[in-house]
Structure formats: structure tokens, C-alpha cells
C-alpha positions as CSV (number, residue, x, y, z in Angstrom):
1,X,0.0,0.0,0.0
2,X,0.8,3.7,-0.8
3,X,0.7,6.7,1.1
4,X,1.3,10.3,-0.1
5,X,4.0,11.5,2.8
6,X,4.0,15.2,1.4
7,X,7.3,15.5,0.6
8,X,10.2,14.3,-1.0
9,X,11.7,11.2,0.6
10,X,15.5,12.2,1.6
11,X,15.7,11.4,5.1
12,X,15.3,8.0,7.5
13,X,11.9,7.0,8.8
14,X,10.9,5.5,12.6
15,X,7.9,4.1,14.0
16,X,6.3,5.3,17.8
17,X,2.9,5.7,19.2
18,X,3.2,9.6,19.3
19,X,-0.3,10.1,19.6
20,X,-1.1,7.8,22.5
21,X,-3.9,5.5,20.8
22,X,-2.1,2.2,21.1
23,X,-1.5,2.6,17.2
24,X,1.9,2.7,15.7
25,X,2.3,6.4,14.2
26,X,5.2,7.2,11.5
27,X,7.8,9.7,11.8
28,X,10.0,10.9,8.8
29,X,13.1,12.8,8.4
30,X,12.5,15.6,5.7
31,X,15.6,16.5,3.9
32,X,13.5,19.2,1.9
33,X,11.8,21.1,4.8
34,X,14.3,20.3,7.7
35,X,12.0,19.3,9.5
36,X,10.1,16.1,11.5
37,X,6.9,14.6,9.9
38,X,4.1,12.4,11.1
39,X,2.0,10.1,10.1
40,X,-0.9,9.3,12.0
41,X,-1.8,5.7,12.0
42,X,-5.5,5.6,11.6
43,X,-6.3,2.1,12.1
44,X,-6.4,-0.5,10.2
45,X,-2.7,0.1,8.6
46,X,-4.4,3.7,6.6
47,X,-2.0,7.0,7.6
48,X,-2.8,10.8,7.3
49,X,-0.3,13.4,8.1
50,X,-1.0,14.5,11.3
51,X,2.1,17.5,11.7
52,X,5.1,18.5,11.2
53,X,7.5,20.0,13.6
54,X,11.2,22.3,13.0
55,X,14.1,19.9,12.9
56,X,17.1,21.6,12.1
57,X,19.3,21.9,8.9
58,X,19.1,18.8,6.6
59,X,18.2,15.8,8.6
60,X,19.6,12.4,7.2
61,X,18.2,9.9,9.8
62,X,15.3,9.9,12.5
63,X,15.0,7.7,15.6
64,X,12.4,7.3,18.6
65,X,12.5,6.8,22.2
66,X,10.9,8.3,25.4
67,X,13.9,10.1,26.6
68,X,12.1,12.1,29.4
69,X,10.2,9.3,30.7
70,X,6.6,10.5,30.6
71,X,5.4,7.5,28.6
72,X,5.2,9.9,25.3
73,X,7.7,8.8,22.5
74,X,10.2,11.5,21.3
75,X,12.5,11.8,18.2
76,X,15.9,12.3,17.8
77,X,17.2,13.7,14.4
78,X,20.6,13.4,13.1
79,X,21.2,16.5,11.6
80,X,24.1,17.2,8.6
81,X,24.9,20.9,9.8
82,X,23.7,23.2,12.4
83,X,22.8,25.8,9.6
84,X,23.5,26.9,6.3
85,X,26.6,28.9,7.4
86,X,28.0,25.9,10.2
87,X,28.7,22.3,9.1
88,X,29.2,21.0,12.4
89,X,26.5,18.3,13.0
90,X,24.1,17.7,15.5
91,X,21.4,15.4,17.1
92,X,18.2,17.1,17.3
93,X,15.9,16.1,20.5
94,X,12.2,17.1,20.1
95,X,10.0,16.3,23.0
96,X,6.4,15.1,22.3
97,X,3.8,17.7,24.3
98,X,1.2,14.9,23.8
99,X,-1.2,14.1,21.1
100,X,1.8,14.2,18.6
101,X,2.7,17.8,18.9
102,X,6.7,18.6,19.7
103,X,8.9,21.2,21.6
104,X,11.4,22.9,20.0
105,X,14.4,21.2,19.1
106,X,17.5,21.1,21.5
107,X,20.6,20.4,19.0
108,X,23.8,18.8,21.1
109,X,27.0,18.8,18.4
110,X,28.1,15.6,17.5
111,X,31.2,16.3,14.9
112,X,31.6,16.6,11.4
113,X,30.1,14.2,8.8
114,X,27.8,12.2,10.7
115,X,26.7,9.0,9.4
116,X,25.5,5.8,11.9
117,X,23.1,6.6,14.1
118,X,21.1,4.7,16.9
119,X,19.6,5.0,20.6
120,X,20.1,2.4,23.4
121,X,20.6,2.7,27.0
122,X,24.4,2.1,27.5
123,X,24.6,2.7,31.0
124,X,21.8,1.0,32.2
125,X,19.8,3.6,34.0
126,X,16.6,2.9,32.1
127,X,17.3,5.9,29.9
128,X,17.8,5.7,25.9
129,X,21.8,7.3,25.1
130,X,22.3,8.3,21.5
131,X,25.4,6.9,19.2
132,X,26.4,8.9,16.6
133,X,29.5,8.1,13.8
134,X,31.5,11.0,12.9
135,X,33.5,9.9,10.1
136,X,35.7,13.2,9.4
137,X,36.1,13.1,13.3
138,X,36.9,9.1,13.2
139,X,35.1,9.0,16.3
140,X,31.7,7.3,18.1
141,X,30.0,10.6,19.4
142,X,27.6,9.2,22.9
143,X,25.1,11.7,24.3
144,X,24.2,10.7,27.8
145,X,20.4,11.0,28.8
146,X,19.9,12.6,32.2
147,X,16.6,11.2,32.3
148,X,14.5,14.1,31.7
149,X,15.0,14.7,28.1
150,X,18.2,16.4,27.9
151,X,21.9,15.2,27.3
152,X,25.3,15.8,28.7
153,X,27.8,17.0,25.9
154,X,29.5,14.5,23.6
155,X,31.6,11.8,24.8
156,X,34.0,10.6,22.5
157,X,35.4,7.0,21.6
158,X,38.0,7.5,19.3
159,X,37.5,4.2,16.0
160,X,39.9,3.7,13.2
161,X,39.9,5.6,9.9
162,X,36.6,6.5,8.6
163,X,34.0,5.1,10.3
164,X,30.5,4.7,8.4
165,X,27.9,2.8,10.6
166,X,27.5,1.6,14.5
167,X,25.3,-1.3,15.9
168,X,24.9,-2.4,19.7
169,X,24.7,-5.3,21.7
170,X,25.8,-7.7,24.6
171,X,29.0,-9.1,22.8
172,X,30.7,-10.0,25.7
173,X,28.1,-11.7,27.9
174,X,28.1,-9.3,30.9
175,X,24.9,-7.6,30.5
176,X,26.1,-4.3,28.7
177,X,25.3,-2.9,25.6
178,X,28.4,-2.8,23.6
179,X,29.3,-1.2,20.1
180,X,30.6,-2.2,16.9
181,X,31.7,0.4,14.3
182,X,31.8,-0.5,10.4
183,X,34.9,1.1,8.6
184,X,35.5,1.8,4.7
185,X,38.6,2.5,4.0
186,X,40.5,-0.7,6.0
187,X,37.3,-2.6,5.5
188,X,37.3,-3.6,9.3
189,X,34.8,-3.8,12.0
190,X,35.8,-2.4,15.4
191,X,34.3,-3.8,18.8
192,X,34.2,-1.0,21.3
193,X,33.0,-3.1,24.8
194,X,31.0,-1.3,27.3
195,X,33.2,-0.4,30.4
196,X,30.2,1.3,32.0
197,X,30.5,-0.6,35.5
């Protein structure tokens, strides 16, 4: 089935119940408008846009988690440049006011030429971290969540040359979320373990 989305399709696209109706809603990254898009799931698998919400300059990828913990689902978009006269990248956190209207985004730098992107609790406090690759920084960017929405600046875990994409999971069997990093240019993938106890 097809659905008009309203816009050219440039950015990523995530799935959360931003409206609070038990349905899964749509949320997509729009490369053309900067800004956040959703899709209202009306039932029955059938989707109207339901608003759209300032981003930031040129979002590439879109993710969703409740990262203030009021039971609403929130979106994080990875953003290409801070504006049209700063190419320093950013993550974008818009907070859901309820019935799938957002805040104002709060951008948090992440380096230059972002590419991966994901959310996961890493420290295990029950509260969804962000992972961002920076390839022209050759580093894994982490935003701590302080549990009420915002994030502490970047921490940095340095990878090998030109990294492109990031994953998580328990590799090592201790119950932490670790990271693995994709790299082009050796053609190499770098495990990066959780030391968060």
C-alpha cells in the first residue's frame, strides 16, 4: 500500500505511538523542509499526516524513544549541519507535548560528517543514550540521557579511519550494551566493549 507522505523522501523513517492510541504512528526525516513529519496511523494500517515539527538543517536519519520518561515517544534527528553557514553536526531532540505535537528542538554537536546513528541505554539507568559516527572526526559521538530529556555533551570513543555505521549489543556476555563500528577505508569492523561498571 501507498501513502502520499507530502514531501520528497530524503531522510530516514521510525515508527512510535506519538499520539497515545495504542497505534503505531510514522515519523519521517525531511531532507527538503528540515523538519520532522508524522504520520498518523489511523487504524487499520491507513496513515494521514498528522504534523510537522522544525528539525534543524538537513536531517539524514530519525530515531524514537521516550527520553524524558513521561510515557510519550520522542524523536531524535541526526542533523548534517547546524545551519546553512555551520557544518558542524548535530542530534536534534524534540520532545512530544502529547497528542503528537513537539517542543522545540535542543541540538547537542556531535562532529563533522555524521553517518551511523542509533539510541540504546548504554549505562543501564533505564534511559535511551544516543550513538552517533563522525566519520571526518573518526570517532563514536555518545550523548548521555539525564533522564529528563536532555543530554550531557559528547563523549567521544575515538575508532579507526573513517568510520561509516554503528550497531549495539551484549557481545561479551556481561549484561552491557556494547558497540561495533563499520569502517570503509580498511574494510574492518571495530568492537568497542561497554566499560560502564
Amino acid at each position: 500500500m501507498l501513502f502520499p507522505s507530502g514531501f520528497k523522501a530524503k531522510g530516514g523513517i521510525t515508527g512510535g505511538d506519538f499520539d497515545r492510541d495504542g497505534d503505531v504512528d510514522l515519523a519521517l526525516a525531511s531532507q527538503d523542509t528540515d523538519t520532522a513529519r508524522l504520520l498518523d496511523n489511523q487504524g487499520a494500517g491507513t496513515f494521514v499526516l498528522l504534523a510537522s515539527a522544525p528539525a534543524g538543517g538537513n536531517p539524514l536519519a530519525i530515531t524514537s524513544a521516550d527520553f524524558d520518561r513521561d510515557g510519550r515517544a520522542d524523536l531524535a534527528l541526526l542533523l548534517e549541519r547546524a545551519s546553512t553557514f555551520d557544518n558542524h553536526a548535530n542530534v536534534g531532540v524534540l520532545l512530544n507535548q502529547g497528542s503528537g505535537s513537539f517542543g522545540p528542538s535542543t541540538l547537542y554537536p556531535v562532529g563533522y560528517e555524521p553517518l551511523g546513528f542509533l539510541s540504546a541505554d548504554l549505562d543501564r539507568d533505564a534511559n535511551p543514550d544516543l550513538v552517533v559516527v563522525a566519520n571526518q572526526t573518526r570517532a563514536l559521538s555518545l550523548l548521555v540521557n539525564h533522564g529528563d530529556g536532555t543530554f550531557g555533551s559528547r563523549l567521544q570513543v575515538s575508532t579507526g579511519s573513517w568510520p561509516v555505521g554503528v550497531t549495539c549489543g551484549d557481545l561479551d556476555g556481561d549484561g552491557d550494551l556494547d558497540l561495533a563500528s563499520t569502517h570503509q577505508v580498511s574494510e574492518t569492523v571495530e568492537i568497542h566493549f561497554n566499560r560502564c561498571r
